[in-house]
N, C-alpha and C positions, 0 to 999 in steps of 0.2 A: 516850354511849349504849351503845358496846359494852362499858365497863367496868359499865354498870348490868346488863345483860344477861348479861355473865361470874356477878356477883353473882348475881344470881338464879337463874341454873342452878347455880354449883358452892358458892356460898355465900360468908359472907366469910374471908380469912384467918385460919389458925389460927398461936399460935406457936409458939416450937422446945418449949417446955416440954411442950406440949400433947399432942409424939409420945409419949409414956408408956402415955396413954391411947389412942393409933390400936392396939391390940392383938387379936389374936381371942384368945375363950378357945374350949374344945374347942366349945361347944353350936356356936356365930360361926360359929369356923374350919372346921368340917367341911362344911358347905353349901358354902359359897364355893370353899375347897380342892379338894373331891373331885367338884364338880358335871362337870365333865370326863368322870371316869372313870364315874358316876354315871349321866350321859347316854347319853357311847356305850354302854352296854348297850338301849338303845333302836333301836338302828339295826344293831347288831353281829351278830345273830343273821339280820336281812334278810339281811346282807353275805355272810354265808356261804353260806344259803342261794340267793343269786343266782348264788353259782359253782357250787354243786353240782346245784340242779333244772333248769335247762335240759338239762343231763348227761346223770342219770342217775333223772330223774324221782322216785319214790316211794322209792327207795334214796336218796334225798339225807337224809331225816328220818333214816334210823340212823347215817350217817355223820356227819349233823350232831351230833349227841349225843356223837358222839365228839371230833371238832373241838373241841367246847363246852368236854369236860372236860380235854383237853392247853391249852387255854385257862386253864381254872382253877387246873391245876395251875402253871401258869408263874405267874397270879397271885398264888398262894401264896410261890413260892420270890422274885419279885420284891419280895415285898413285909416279908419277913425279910430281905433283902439291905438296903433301904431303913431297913429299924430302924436298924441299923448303922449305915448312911451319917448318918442323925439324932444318935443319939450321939456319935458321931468329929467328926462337923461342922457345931457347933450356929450358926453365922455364917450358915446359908444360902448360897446358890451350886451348892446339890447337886454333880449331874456334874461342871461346869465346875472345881470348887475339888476335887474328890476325885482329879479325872484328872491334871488339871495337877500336883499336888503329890506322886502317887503314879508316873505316867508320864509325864512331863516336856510340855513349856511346847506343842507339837504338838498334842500329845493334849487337853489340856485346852481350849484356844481352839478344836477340832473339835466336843467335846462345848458347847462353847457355844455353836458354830455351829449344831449340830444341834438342840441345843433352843429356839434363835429362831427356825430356820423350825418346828418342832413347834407352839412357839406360835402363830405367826402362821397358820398352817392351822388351829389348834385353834376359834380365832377362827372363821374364815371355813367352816367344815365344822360347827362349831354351829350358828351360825344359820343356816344351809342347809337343815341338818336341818330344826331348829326349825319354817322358813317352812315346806319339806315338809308337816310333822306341820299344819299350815293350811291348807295347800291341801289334805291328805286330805281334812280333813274339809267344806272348801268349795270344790273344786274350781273355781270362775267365779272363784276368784284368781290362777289361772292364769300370766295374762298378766304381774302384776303382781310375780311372785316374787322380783328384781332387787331394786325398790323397798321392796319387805316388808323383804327382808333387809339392807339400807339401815339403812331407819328402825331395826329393833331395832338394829345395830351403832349409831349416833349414840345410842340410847339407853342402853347399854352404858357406851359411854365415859363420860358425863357421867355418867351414877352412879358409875365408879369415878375417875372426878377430882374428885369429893366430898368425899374420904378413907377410908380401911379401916374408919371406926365406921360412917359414912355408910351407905356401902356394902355392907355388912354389913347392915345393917337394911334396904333393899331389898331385896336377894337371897337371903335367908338362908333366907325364906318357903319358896319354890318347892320348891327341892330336897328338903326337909319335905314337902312336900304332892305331887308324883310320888312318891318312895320309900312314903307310904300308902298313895295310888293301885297301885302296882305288887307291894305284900303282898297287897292285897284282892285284886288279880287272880288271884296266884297260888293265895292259897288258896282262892278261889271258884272257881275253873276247876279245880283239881284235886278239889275237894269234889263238885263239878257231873260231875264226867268218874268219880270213884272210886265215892262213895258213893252218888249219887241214877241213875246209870248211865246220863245223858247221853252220848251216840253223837254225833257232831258228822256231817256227810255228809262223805263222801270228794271229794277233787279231779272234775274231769272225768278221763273213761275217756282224753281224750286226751291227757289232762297226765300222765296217772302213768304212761304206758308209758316203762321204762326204755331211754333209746337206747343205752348203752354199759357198761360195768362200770365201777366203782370204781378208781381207780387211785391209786397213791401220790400222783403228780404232780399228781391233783385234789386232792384232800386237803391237801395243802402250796399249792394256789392257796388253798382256804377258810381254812385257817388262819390266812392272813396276810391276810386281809380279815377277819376274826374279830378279830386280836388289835388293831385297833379300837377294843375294851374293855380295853384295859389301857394307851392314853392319858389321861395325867392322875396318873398312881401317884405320878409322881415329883415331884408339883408341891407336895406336903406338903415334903418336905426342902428344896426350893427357897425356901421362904418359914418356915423354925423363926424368923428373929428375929424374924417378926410376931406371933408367940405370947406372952400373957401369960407373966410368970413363974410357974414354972419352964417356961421355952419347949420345952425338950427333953423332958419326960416329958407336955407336953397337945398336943407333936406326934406321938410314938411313939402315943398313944391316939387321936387323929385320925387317922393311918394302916393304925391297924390296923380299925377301926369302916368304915375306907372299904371297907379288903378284905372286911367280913366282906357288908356291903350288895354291894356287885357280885357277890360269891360268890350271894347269895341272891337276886338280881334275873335277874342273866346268866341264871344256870342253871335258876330257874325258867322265865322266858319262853322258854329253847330248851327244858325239857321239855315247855311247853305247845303250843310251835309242832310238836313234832311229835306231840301226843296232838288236837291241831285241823287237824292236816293244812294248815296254813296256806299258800298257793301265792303267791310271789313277783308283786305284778300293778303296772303301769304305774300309777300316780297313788294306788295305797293303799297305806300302810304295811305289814308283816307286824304290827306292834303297836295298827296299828287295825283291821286284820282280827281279830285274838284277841280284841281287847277287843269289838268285834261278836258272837262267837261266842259269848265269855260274857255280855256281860249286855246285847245286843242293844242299838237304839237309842235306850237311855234317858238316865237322867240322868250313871251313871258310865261311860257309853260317852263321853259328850263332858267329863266329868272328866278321863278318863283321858288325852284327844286336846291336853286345856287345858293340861293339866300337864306332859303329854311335850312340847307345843309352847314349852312356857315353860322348862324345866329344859333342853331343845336347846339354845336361845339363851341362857339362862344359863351352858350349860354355858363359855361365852365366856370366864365372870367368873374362870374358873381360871386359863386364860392372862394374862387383867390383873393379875392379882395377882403371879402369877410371871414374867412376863415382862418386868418393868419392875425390878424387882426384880436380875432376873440381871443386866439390861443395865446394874445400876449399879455392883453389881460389877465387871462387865468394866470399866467404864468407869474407877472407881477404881484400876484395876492398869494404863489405858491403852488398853487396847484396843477400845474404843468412844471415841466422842466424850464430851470430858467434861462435858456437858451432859445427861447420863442421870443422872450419878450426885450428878445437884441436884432436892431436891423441892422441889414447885411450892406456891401457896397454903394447900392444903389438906393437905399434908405427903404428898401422896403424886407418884411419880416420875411427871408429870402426861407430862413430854418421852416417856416409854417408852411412856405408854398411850398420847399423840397417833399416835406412830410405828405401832405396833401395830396402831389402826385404822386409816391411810393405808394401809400393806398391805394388810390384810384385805379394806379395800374393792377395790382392785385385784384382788385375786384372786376375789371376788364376781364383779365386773361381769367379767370373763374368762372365768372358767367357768361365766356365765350364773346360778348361784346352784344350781349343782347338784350334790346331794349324792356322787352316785354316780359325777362326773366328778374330784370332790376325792378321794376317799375313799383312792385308786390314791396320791395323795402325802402322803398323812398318818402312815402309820405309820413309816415310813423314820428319819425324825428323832430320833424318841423311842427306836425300840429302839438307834440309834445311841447315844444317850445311855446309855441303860441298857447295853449291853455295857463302854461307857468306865468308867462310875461303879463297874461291880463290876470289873471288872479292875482298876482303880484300888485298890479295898480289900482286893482280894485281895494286891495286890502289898507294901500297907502292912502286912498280919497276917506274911506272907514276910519282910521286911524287919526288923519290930518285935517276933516274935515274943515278947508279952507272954499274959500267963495268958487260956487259953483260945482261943488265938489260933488252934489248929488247927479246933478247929468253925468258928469265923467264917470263917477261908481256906476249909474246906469250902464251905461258905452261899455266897459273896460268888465263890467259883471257881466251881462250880455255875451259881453265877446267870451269870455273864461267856459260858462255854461256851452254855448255851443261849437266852440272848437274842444271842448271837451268830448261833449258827444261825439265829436268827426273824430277824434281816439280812438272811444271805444267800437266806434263803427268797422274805424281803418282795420284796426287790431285783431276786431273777429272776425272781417269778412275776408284779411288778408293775412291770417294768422299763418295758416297751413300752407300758403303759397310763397310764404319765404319773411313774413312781417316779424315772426319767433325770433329768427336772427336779433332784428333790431332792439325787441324788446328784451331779450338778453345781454347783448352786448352792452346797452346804455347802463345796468348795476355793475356791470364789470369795470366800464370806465368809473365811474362814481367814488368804487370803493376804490380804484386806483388812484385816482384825484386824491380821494384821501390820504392813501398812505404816503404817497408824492410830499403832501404838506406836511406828515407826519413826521419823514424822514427832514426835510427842512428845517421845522422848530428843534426836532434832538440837535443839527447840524448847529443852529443860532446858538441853539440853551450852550453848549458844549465850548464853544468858544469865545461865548462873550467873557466881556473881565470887565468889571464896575470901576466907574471913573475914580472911586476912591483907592482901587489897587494900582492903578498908574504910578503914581508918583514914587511907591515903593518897589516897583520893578528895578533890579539893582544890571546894569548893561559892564560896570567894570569887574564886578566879579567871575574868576574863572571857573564857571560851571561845569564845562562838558571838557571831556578832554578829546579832542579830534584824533584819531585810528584812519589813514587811510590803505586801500584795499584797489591795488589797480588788477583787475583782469586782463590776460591779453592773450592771446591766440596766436600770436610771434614775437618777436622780435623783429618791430616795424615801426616805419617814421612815424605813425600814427599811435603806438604801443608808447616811443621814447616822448613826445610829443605830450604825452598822459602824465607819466611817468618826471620830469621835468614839473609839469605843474602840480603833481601830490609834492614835490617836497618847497612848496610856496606856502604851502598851507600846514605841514605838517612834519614831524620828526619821524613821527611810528608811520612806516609805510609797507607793506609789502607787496610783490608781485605775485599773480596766483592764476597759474595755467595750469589746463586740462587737457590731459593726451589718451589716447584711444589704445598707444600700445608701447612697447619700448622704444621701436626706433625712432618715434614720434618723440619719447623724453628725450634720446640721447642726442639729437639734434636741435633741441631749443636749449637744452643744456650747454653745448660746443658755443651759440651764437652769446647765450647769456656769460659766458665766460670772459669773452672779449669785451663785454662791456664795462667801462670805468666806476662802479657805483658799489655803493656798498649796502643798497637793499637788497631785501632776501628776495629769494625765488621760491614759493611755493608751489609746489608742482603735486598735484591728484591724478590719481586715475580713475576711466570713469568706463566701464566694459557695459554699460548701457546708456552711452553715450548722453548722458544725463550734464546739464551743465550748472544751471543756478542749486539744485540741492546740496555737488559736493562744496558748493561755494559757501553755503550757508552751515552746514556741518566743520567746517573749516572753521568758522566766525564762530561755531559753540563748542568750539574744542576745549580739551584742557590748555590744547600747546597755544592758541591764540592770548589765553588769560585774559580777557574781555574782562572788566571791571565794570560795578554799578554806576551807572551815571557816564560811561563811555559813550562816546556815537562815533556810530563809522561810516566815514564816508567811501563809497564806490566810484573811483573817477571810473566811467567807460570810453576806451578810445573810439573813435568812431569816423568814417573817412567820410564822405557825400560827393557824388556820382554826378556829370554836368547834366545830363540827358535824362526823361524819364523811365525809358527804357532800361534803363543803366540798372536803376534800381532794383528792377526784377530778375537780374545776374544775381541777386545777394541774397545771403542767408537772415540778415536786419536780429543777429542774436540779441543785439543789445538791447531791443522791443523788448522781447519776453525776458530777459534780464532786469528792465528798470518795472514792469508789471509785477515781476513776483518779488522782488525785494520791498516796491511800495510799500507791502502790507504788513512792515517789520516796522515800528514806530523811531526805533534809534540808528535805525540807517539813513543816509542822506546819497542821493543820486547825485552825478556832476557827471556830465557826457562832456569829452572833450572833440569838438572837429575837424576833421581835417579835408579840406576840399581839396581834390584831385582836378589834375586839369582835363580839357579834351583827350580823345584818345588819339588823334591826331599831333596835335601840338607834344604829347607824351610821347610817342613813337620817333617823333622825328627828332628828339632831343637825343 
């Protein structure tokens, strides 16, 4: 049942051949890639203005404009840095592979720290939004915001453990259809405000009284709620080997098509937010108030609500893609678990997206599913990244001085110094409000990463054997002498079924049950009597109903006489149930049985099975 049920949500296995084809080309890749950075310009311009109008009331719209455009301009410079990083390092692994290789093995597993928490908030700060942009516009869903943001995140996953064609052809739609929605706004609203001399009304008289001046220090709080929208830049470099070929030049034109749309979205909706006087309100977007403004409660007012609530929770699909992706990277170099860097059915790194949404839901159901509770740890990670990634190139043009190499150190040093400052800005004007997190957890994962790769090289060191000790490995000598060891819990087709095969493999066998009390001995004893064999029956008693210790005090007994260089093998019988339900009828002892013997080195496990049939086809026999 739940193999037919995997089926049917993620489809059937694809094979190795078939990765050729999981590629985006530029039309694909750029929905998918850039829906991210695409998105938070939906929210980005609220952010700002939530730091700056409570302030300094109707002074917030000109300072915003300002904000807007040191905004723009960093996504310019970021986004010429990121060419470069495309070029130099068409493998994918962006930050992580740029840093490490240009400022040593520290640096580089930090920036990959910091862009899987990026990701994993990316996730859970989308659909946040998203549900948001749902509740605007139907507030009686209130209550259920939690749950909203749920379902779309399980909806999320299973389109992108489909595969990258799959998934692609799902999501590719949306971010098409908001970026329409958000042209028509702009230039209806500006046509509406320029040409036909629409006057929109002013705030309340109570809202626009300015309480305080302007100060640097506000300014640098907005900024770094603003830059917001310049999550996601980096998620193009991150994923060049998904690119059809030539990967590198339909990734360079995916990156730059992203900047030119964020350029043109951002900036318009903060110039309209401040030609609409838009005021910051509990339970309405600033981007469904605009769209109100301009085209009132029509049809492209809830277009507008449809789209941004759908490209929010899209914007998710940027992290899935990249984030599973780096994680197998790391994981191929050691430093993740190497179970990321295995795709699953559908060729895609199924383990990173599972992972990805286990987080994210945690961070949902924690911060209640709310945008503006997340928003405080979301930027931290990524410009972390982004300072690593361009000091990293900058060091590589320093070091490699090859033609041209002075403008690109320019570019890539440029970009290091001021997405470094956007660090420490983020950090201290969003430190108390929830950024501490981030910036703890990323030495946590770090030192993790490390010990990760730690416990790997003991793992290699421990089992390797030099080409020159092959040849004297001796395979006819008799080493070990085999002891087997059948458990059984009856006298049962599954017990004789075990029992049958310990004596294929072995002379020294015993049987070794455990009973609770007498009449439990004196009755497996009656059954074991009638049976034709002449292995022994050892029988324990266990009044704390204990099972693998008295097995294993058994095996170090005197009476066992275990000799050095002995191994003993545990056949366990073991039946398997047609249904999955069946399964949770059972006690599954043999689980915790082959768990705790594991960790004896001259024991050897051997489950034997026996498949039962229907309980139908059983009954009527």
């Amino acid at each position: 049942m739940l193999d037919s049920l995997k089926r049917f949500l993620i489809g059937k296995p694809l094979k190795n051949e078939a990765l050729s084809g999981e590629k985006y080309s530029v039309f694909m890749g750029l929905p998918i890639l850039s829906s991210d950075a695409i998105s938070s310009v939906a929210y980005a311009t609220e952010e700002i203005l939530l730091v700056l109008y409570p302030v300094v009331g109707i002074l917030a719209y000109g300072s915003m404009l300002q904000v807007s455009s040191a905004i723009i301009g960093l996504l310019i410079l970021i986004t010429l840095s990121y060419r470069q990083t495309i070029e130099n390092y068409p493998n994918g692994g962006g930050a992580y592979i740029v840093a490490k290789e240009n400022l040593g093995l520290i640096s580089g597993i930090s920036a990959g720290a910091a862009l899987s928490v990026d990701y994993t908030l990316t996730v859970a700060v989308s659909i946040a939004a998203g549900t948001a942009a749902i509740i605007s516009a139907f507030p009686i869903l209130e209550k259920h915001r939690v749950l909203i943001c749920l379902v779309i995140l399980v909806f999320i996953m299973i389109g992108n453990l489909r595969g990258i064609t799959e998934s692609a052809k799902i999501f590719s739609i949306p971010p098409y259809a908001f970026i329409l929605g958000m042209v028509t706004m702009v230039i209806v609203g500006m046509v509406k405000y320029g040409v036909t001399g629409v006057v929109p009304s002013p705030p309340p008289a109570t809202e626009v009284a300015a309480q305080s001046s302007v100060t640097i220090f506000l300014l640098l709080r907005a900024f770094s709620s603003g830059c917001s929208a310049l999550t996601g830049v980096e998620a193009v470099s991150n994923a060049v080997p998904n690119f059809e070929e030539p990967s590198t030049k339909h990734a360079k034109t995916t990156l730059m098509l992203l900047a030119l749309i964020v350029l043109i979205v951002f900036g318009g909706i903060s110039v309209l937010a401040n030609i609409y006087r838009v005021v910051p309100v509990e339970g309405k977007t600033v981007l469904s108030q605009i769209a109100e403004s301009i085209f009132g409660k029509g049809f492209m007012y809830y277009y507008i609500q449809a789209t941004t609530a759908i490209i929010l929770a899209m914007a998710a699909n940027t992290a899935y893609s990249g984030f599973p992706l780096l994680l197998s990277v790391i994981a191929r170099e050691g430093y993740m678990p190497r179970q990321f860097a295995i795709r699953g059915d559908r060729l895609s790194y199924s383990n990173g997206i599972m992972i990805l949404s286990m987080l994210a839901a945690i961070l949902i159901i924690i911060f209640r599913g709310d945008t503006h509770l997340l928003i405080p740890l979301y930027a931290v990670g990524v410009f972390v990244s982004f300072t690593l990634s361009q000091s990293g190139m900058f060091m590589k043009w320093i070091r490699e001085r090859g033609k041209g190499w002075l403008h690109k150190a320019f570019i890539n040093g440029l970009g290091a110094l001021v997405t470094g400052v956007a660090v420490i800005i983020i950090g201290a004007t969003k430190f108390v409000h929830g950024a501490w997190v981030v910036i703890v957890i990323i030495p946590i994962l770090v030192n993790i990463m490390l010990k990760i790769r730690h416990h790997y090289t003991a793992v290699a060191k421990q089992l390797k054997i030099e080409s020159k000790e092959l040849s004297s490995v001796d395979f006819e000598k008799d080493i070990y002498r085999n002891r087997v060891i059948v458990p059984i819990a009856s006298v049962n087709k599954a017990s004789i079924r075990a029992l049958r095969y310990a004596k294929t493999i072995s002379d020294s066998i015993a049987a070794f049950n455990i009973v609770m009390d007498d009449e439990e001995k004196e009755k497996i004893e009656k059954k074991w009597a009638l049976l034709n064999t002449d292995i022994p029956l050892i029988i324990r008693s266990s009044p704390y109903r204990k099972v693998v210790s008295p097995l294993l005090e058994f095996i170090q007994s005197e009476e066992y006489d275990l000799k050095k260089g002995d191994i003993i093998t545990v056949v366990i019988p073991q039946f398997s149930v047609k249904d999955w339900w069946h399964k949770l009828l059972h006690n599954h002892t043999s689980i915790f049985i082959s768990t705790e013997l594991l960790k004896h080195k001259h024991i050897v496990i051997a489950t034997i099975p026996l498949r039962l049939k229907d309980d139908k086809d059983a009954i009527r026999k």
